[in-house]
Backbone as CSV, one residue per row, in Angstrom:
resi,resn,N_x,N_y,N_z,CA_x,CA_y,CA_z,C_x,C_y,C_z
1,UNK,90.923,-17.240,91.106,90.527,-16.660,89.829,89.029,-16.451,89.814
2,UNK,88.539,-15.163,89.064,87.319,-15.019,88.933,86.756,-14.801,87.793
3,UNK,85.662,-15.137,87.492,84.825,-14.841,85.598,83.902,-14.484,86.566
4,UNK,83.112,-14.212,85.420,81.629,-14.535,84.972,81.047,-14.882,83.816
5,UNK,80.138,-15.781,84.488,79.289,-16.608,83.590,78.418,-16.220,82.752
6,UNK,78.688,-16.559,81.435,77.644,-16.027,80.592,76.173,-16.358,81.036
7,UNK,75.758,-15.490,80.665,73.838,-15.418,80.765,73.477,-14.214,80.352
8,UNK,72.236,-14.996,79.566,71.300,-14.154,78.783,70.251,-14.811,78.326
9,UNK,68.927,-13.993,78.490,67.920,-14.552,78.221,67.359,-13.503,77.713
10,UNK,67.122,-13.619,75.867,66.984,-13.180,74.843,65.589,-12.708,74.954
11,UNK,64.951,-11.326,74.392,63.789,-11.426,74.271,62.524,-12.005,73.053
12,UNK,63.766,-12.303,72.425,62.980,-12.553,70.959,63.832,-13.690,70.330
13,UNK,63.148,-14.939,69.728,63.635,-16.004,68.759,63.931,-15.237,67.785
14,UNK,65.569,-15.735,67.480,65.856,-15.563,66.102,64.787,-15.695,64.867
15,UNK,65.197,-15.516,63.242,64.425,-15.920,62.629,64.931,-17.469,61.954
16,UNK,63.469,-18.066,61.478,63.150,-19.312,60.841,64.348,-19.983,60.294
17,UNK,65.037,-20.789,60.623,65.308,-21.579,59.360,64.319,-22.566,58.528
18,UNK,63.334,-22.474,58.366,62.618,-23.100,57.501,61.279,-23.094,58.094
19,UNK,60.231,-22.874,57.026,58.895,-23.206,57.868,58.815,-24.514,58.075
20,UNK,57.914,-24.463,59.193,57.232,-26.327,59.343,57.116,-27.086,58.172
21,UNK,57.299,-28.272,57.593,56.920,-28.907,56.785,57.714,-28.551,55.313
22,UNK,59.042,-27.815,55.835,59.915,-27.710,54.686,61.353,-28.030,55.000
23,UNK,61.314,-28.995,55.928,62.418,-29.431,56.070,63.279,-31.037,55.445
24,UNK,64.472,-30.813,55.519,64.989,-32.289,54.455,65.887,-32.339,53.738
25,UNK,66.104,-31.302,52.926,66.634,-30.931,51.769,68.098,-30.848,52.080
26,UNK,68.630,-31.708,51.594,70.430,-32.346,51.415,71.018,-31.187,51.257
27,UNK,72.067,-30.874,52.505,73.115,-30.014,52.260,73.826,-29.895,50.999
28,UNK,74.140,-28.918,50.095,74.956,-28.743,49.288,76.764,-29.249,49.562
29,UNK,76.715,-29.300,50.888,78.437,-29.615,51.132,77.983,-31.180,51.772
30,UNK,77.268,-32.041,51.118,77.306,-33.161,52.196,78.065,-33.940,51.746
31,UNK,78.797,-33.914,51.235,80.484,-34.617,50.814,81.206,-34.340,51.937
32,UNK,81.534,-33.550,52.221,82.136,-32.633,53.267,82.011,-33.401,54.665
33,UNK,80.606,-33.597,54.817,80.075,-34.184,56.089,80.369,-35.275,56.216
34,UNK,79.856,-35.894,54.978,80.084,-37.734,54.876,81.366,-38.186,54.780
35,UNK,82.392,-37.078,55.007,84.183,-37.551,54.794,84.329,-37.026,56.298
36,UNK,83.211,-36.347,57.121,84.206,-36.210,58.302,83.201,-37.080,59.309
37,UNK,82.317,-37.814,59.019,81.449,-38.753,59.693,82.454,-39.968,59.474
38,UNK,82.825,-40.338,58.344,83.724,-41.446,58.306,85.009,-41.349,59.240
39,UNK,85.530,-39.705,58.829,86.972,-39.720,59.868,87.139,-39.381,61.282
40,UNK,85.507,-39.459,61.942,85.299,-39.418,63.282,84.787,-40.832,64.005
41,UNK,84.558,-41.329,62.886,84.139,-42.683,63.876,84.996,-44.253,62.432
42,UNK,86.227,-44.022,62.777,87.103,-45.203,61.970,86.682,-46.422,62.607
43,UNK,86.376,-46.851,63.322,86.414,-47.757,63.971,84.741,-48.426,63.128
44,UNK,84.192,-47.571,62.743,82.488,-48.178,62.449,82.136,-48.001,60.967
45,UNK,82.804,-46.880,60.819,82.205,-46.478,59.122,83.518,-46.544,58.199
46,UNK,82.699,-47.508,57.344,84.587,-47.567,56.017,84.705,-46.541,55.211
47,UNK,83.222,-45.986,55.114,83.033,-45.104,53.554,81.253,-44.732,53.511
48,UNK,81.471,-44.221,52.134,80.339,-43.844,51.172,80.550,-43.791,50.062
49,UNK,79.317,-43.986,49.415,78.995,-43.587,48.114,78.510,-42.683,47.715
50,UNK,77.452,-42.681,46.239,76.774,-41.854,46.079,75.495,-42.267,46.808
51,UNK,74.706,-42.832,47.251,73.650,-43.523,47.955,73.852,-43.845,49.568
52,UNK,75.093,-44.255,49.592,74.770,-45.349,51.080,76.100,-44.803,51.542
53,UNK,75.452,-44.832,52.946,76.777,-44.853,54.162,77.432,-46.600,54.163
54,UNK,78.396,-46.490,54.567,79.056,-48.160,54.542,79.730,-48.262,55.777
55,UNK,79.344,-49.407,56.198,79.762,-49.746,58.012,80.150,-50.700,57.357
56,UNK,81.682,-50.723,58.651,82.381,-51.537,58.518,81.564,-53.225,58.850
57,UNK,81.086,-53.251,59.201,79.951,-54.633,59.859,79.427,-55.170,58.674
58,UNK,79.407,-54.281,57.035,78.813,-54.828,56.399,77.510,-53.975,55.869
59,UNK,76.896,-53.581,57.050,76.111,-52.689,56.841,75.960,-50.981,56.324
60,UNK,74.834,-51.034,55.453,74.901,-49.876,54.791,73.264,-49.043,54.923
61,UNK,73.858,-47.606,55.010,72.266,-46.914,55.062,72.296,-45.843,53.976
62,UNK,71.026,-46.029,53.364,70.617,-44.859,52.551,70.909,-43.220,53.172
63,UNK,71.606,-42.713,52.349,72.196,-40.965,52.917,70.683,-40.118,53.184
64,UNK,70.145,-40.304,51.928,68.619,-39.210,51.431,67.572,-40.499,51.511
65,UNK,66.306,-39.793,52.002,65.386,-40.224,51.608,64.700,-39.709,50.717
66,UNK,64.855,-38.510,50.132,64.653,-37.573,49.318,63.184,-36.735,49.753
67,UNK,63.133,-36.322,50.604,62.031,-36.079,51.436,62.644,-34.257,51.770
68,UNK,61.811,-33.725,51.583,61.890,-32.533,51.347,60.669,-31.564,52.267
69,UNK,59.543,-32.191,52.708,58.709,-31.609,53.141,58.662,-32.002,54.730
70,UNK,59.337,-32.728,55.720,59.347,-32.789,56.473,59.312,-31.720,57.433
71,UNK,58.121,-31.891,58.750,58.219,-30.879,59.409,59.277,-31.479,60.945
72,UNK,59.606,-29.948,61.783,60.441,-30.116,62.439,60.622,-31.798,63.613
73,UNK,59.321,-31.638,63.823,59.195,-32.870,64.424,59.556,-34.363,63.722
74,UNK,59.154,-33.905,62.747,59.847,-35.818,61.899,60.990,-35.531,61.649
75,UNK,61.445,-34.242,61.057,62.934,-34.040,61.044,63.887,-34.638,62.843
76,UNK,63.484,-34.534,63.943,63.935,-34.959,65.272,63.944,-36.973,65.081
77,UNK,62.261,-36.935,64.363,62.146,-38.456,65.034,62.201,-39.155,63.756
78,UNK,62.522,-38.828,62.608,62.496,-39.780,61.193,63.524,-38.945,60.440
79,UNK,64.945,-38.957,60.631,65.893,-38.287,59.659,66.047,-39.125,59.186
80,UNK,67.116,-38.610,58.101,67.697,-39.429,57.441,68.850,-39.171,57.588
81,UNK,69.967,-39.845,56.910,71.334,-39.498,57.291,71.896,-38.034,56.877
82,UNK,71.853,-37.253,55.815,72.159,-35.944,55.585,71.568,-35.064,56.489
83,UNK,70.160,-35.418,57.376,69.416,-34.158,58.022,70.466,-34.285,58.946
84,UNK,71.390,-34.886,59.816,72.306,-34.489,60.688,72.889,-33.243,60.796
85,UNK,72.984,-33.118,59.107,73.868,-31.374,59.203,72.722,-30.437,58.639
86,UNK,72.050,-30.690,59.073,71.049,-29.383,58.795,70.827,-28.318,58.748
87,UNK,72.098,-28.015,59.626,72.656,-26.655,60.095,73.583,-26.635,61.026
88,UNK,74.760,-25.961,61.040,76.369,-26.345,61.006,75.750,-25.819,63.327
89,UNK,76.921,-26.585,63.298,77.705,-26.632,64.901,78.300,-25.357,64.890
90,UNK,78.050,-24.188,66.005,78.909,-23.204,65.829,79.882,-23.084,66.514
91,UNK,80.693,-23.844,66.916,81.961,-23.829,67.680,82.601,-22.619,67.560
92,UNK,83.330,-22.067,68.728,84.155,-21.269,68.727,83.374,-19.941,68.824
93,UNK,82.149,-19.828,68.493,81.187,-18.497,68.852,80.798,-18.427,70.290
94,UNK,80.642,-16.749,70.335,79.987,-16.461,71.684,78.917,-17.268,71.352
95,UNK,77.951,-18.116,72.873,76.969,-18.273,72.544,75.576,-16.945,73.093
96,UNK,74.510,-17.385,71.990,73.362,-16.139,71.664,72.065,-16.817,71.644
97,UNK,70.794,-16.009,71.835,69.860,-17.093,71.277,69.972,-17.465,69.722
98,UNK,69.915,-18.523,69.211,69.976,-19.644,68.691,68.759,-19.125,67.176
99,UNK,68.630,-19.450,66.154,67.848,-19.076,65.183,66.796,-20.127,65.744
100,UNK,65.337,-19.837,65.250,64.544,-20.909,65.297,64.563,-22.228,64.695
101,UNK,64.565,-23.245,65.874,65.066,-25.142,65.299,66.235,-25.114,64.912
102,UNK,67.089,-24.364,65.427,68.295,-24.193,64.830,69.042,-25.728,66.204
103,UNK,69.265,-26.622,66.047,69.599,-26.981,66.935,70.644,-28.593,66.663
104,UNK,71.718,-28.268,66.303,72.948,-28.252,65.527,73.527,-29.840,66.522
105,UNK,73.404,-30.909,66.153,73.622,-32.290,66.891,72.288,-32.751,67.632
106,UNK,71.269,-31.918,67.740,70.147,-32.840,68.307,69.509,-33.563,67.559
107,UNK,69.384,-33.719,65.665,69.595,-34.294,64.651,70.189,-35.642,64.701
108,UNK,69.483,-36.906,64.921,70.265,-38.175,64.797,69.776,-39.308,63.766
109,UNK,70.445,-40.018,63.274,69.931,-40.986,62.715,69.672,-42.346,63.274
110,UNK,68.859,-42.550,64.032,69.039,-43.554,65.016,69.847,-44.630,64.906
111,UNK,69.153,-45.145,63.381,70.107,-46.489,63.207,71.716,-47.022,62.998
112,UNK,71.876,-45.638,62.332,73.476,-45.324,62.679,74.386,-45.892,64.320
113,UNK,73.505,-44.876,65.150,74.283,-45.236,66.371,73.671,-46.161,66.843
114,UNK,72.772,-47.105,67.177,72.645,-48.157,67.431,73.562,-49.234,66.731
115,UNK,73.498,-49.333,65.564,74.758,-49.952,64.619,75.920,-49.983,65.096
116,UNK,76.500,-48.816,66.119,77.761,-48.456,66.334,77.728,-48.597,67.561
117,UNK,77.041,-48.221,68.632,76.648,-48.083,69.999,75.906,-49.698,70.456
118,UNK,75.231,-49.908,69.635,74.312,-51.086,70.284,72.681,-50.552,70.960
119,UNK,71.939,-51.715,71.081,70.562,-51.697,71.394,70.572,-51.268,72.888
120,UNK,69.873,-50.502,73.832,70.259,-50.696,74.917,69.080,-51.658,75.705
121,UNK,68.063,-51.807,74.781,66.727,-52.655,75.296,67.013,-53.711,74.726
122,UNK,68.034,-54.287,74.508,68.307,-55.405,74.121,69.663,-55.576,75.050
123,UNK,70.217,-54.883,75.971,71.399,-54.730,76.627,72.786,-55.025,75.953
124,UNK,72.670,-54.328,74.731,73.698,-54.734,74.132,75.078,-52.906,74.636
125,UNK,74.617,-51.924,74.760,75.488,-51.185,75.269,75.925,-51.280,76.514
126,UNK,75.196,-52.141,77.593,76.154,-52.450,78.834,77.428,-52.910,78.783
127,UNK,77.132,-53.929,77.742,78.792,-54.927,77.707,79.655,-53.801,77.155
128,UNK,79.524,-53.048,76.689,81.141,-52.056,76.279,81.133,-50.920,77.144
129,UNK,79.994,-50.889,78.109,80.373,-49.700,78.998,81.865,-50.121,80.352
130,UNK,82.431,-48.519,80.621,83.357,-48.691,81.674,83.239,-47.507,82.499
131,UNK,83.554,-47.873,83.638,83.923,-46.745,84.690,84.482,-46.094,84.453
132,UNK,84.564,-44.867,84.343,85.441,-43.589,85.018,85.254,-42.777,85.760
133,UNK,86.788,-42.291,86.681,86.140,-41.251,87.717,86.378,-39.827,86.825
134,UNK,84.801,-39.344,87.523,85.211,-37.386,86.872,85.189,-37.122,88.178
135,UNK,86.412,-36.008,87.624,86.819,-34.995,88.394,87.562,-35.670,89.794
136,UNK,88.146,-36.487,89.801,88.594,-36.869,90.938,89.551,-36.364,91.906
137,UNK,89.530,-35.403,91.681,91.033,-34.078,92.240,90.343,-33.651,93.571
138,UNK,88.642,-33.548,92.760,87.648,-33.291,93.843,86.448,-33.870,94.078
139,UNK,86.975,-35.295,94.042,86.238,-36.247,95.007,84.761,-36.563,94.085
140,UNK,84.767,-36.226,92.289,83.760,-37.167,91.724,83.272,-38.553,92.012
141,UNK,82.485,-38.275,90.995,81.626,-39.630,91.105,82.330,-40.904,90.066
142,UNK,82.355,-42.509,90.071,82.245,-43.144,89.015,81.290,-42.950,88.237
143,UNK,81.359,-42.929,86.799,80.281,-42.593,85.914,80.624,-43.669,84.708
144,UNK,79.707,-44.367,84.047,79.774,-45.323,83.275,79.941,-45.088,81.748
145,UNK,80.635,-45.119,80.953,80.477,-44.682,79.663,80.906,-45.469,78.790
146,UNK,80.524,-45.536,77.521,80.831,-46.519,76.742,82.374,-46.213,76.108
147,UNK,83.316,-47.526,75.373,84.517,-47.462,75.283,84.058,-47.609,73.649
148,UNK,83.163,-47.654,72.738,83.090,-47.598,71.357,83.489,-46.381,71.130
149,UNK,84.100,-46.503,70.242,84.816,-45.508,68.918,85.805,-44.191,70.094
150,UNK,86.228,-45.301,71.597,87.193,-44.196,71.893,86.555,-43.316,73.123
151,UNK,85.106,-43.399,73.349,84.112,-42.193,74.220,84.938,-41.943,75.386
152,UNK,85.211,-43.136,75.864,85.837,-43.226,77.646,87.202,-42.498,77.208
153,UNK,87.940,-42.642,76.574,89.133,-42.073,76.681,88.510,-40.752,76.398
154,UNK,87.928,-39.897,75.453,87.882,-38.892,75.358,87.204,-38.287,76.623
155,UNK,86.446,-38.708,77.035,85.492,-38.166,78.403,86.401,-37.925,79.945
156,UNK,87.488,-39.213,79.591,88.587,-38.961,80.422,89.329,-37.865,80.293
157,UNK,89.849,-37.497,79.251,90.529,-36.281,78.945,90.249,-35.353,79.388
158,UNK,88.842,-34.994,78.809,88.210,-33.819,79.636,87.788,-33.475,80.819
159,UNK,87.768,-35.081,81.747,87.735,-34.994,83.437,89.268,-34.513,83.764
160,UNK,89.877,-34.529,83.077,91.606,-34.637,83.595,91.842,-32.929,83.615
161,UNK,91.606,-32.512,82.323,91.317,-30.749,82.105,90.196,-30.365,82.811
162,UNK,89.235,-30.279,83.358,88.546,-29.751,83.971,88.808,-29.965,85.312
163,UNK,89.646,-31.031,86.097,90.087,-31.163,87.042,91.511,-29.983,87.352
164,UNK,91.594,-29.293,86.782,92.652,-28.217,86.481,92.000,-26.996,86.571
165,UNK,90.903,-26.862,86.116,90.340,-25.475,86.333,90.230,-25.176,87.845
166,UNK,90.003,-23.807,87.637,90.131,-22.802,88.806,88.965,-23.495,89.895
167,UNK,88.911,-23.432,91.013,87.863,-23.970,91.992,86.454,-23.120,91.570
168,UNK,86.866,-21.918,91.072,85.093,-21.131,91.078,84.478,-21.940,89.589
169,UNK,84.880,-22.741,88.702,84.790,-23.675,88.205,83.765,-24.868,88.637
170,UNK,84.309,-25.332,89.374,84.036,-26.860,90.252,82.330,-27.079,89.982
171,UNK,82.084,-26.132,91.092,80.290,-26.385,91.342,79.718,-26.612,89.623
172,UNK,80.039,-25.927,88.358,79.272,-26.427,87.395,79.187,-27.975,86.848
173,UNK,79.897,-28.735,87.766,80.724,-29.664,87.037,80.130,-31.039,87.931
174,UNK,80.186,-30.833,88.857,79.433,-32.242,90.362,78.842,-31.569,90.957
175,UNK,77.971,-31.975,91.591,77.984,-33.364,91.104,76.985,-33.896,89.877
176,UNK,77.236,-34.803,89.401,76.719,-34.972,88.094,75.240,-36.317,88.275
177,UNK,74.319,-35.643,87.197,72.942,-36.638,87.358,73.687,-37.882,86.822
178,UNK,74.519,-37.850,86.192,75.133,-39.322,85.286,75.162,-38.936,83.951
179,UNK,75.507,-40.652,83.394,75.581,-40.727,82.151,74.670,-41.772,81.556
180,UNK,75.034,-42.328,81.797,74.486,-43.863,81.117,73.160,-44.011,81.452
181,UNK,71.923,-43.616,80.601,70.452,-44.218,80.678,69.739,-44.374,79.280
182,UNK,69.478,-45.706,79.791,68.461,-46.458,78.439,67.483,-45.528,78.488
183,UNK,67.006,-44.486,78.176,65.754,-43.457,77.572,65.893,-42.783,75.959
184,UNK,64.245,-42.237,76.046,64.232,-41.687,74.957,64.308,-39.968,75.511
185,UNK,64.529,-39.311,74.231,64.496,-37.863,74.235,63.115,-37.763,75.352
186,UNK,62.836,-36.966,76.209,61.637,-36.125,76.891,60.687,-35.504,75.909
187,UNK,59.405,-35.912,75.881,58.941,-35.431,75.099,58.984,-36.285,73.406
188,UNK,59.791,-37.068,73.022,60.129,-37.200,71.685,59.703,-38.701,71.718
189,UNK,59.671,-39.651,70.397,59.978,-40.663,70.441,61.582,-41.082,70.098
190,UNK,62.319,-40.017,70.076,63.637,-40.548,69.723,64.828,-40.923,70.925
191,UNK,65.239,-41.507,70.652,66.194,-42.296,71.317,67.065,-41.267,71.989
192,UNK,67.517,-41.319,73.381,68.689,-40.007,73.767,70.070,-40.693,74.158
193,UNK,71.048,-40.010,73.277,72.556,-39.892,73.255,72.719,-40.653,74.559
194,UNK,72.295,-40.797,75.715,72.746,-40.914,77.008,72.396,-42.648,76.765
195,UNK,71.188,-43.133,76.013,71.277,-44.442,75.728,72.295,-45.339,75.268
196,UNK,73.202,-44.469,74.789,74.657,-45.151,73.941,75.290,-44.985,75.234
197,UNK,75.538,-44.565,76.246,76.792,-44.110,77.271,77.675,-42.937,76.549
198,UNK,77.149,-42.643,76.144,77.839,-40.839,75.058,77.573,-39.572,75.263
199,UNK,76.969,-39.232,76.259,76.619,-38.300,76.297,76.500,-37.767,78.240
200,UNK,76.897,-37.148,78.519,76.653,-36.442,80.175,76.287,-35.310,80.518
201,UNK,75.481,-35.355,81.504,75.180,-33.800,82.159,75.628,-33.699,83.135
202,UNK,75.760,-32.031,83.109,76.706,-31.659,84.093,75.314,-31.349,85.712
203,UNK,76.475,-30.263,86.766,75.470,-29.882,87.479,74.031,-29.368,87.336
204,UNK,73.003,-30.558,87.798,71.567,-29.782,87.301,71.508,-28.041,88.010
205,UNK,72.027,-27.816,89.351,71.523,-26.778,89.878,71.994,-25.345,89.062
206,UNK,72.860,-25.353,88.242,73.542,-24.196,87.427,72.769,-24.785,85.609
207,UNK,71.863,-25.237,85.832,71.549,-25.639,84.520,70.262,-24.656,83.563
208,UNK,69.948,-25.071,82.699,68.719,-24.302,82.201,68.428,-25.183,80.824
209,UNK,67.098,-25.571,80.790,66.481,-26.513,80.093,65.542,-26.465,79.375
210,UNK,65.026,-25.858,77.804,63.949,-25.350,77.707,62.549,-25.922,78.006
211,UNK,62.433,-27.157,78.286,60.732,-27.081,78.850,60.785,-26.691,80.337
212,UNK,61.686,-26.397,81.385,62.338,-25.976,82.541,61.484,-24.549,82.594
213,UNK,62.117,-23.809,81.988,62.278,-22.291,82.036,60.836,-21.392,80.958
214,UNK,60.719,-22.487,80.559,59.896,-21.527,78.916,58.758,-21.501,79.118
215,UNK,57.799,-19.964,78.921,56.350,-20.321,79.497,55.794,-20.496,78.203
216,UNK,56.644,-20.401,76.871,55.943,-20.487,75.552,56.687,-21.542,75.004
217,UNK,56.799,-23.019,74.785,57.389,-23.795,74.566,57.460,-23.978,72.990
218,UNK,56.564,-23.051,72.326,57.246,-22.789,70.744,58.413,-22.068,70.899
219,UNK,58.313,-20.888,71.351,59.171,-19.861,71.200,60.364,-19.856,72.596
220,UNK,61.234,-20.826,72.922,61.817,-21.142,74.157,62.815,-19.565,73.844
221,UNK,62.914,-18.921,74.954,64.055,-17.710,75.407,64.891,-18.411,76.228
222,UNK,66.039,-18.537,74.876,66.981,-19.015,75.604,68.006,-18.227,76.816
223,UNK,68.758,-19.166,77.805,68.837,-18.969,79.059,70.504,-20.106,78.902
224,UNK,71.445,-19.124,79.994,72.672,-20.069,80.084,73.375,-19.635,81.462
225,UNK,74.010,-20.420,82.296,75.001,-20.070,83.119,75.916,-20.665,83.494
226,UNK,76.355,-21.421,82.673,77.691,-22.567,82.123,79.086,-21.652,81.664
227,UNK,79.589,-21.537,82.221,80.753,-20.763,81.631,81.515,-21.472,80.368
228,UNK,82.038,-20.468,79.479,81.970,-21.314,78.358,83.707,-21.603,78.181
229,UNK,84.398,-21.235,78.974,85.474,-22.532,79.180,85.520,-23.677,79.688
230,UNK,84.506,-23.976,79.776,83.940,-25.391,80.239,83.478,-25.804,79.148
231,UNK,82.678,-25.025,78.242,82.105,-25.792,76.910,83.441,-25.806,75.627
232,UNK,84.771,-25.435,75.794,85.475,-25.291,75.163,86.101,-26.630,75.661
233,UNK,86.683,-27.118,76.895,86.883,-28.053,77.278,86.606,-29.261,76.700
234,UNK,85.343,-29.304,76.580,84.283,-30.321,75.938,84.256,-30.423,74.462
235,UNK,84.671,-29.243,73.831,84.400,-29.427,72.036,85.857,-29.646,72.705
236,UNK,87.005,-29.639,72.759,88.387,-29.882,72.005,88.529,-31.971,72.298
237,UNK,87.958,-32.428,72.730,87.832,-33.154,72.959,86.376,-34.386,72.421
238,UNK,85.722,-33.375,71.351,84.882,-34.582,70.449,83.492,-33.874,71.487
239,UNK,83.263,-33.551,72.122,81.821,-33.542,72.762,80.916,-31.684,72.131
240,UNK,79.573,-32.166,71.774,79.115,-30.583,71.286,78.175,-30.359,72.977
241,UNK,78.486,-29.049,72.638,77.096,-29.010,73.763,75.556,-28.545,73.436
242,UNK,74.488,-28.602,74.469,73.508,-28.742,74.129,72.907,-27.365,74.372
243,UNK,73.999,-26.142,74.796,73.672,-24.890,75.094,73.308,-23.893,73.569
244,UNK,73.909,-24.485,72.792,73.927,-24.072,71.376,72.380,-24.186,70.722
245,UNK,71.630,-24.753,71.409,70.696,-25.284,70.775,69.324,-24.419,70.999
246,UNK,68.262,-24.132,69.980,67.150,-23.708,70.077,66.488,-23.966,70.883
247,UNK,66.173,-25.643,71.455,66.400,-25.742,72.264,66.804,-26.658,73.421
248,UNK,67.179,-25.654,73.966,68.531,-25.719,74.477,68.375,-26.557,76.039
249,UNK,69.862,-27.199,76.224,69.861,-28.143,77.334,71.329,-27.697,77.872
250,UNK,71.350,-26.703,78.763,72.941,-26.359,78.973,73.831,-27.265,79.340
251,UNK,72.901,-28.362,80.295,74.041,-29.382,81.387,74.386,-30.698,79.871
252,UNK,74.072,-29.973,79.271,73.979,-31.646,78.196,75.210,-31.821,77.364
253,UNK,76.334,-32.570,77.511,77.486,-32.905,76.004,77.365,-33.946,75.605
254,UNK,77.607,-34.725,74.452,77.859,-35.854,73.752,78.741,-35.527,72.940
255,UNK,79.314,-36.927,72.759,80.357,-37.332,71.723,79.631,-37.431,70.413
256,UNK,80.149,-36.020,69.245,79.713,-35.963,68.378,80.555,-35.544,67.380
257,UNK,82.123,-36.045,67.399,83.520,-35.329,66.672,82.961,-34.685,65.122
258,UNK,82.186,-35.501,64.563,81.886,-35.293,63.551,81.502,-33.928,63.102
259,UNK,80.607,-33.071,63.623,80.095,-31.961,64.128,81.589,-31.004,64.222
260,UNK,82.265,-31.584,64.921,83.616,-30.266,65.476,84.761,-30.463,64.030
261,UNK,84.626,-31.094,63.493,86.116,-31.508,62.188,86.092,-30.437,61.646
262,UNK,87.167,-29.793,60.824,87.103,-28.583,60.216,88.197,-29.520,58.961
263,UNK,88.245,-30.435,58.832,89.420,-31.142,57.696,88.210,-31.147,56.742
């Protein structure tokens, strides 16, 4: 079987979703969100209120900080719990360049998933990590991932389906940099998905990364050559990818169900 791989490298950034220093401001549907944050991770979150997220542990976090002027950068490294949906996941679209900061799961609340995931500088996400082999049809690697709220089984799934695709497939897929590393975002002070064991990249050599590629690192032209039945693979199964993003990290998925719910 033969495709081809999407690619395109846009000449022009979409326009703004917000100037610098006007970011914050609570989704109008964040009911919506906060009922499918609860029904993606049962295992951690009981509920909400009008104020507070409620973990099952006992623990509870303020939704809003009521902060409205945040620019893009504190929006990355100081959210609050509503900036998560800041702007919707576009599943199921061709992907395009991306609106400016448009960048739909790179939005975290740290303390959330540490709460749920564990410290990893405190080695508290080793103890729930487990092996799995990807892709083992064709001779993957073990890769370590965490078993909270379900990750390993879902990550399995999608080694099991992608082990099914066509061979001109394969090369995007292994060999893989890994999963599991205690770091922060590049560049950021925020914590990266891959610190929980949640998150994997695929083949670096078919990849595209915006501080990689971009000679204007405001204005990244986005760039892809991930075929996107591979990124379909990955959303039916809880993971967003990072190709969607302003900017953008093609080899990058995490477990982010919350993001994909349409209930």
């Amino acid at each position: 079987m033969r495709f081809r791989a999407i690619f395109l490298s846009a000449a022009l950034a979409g326009p703004a979703l917000a100037g610098d220093g006007s970011y914050g401001e609570k989704p109008k549907d964040i009911a919506i969100h906060l009922k499918r944050l609860v029904s993606a991770y049962p295992d951690s979150i009981s509920g909400y209120d009008n104020e507070f997220l409620l973990l099952k542990n006992g623990m509870k976090f303020r939704i809003s900080d009521n902060r409205t002027d945040k620019t893009f950068k504190e929006l990355l490294e100081r959210p609050d719990i509503d900036d998560m949906f800041y702007v919707s996941y576009p599943r199921g679209t061709v992907p395009k360049q991306p609106e400016k900061n448009a960048d739909p799961g790179r939005v975290r609340f740290e303390p959330l998933f540490v709460a749920m995931y564990g410290d990893c500088n405190k080695r508290e996400v080793v103890k729930n990590l487990r092996t799995i082999r990807w892709l083992p049809k064709h001779g993957g690697p073990g890769i370590m991932v965490t078993t909270i709220n379900g990750v390993d089984k879902a990550l399995e799934k999608v080694s099991r389906e992608l082990d099914e695709l066509a061979p001109d497939f394969i090369r995007y897929l292994t060999p893989t940099p890994g999963l599991y590393s205690c770091r922060k975002i590049a560049g950021s002070s925020a914590r990266s998905m891959h610190a929980y064991g949640a998150a994997i990249d695929i083949n670096l050599k078919y990849s595209n990364y915006w501080r990689w590629t971009s000679n204007n690192r405001s204005e990244p032209k986005w760039q892809n050559q991930i075929p996107i039945q591979i990124v379909r693979v990955f959303e039916k199964h809880g993971f967003i990818w990072g190709g969607y993003w302003y900017h953008y990290d093609t080899m990058h998925f995490e477990y982010r169900p919350e993001l994909l719910r349409s209930d």
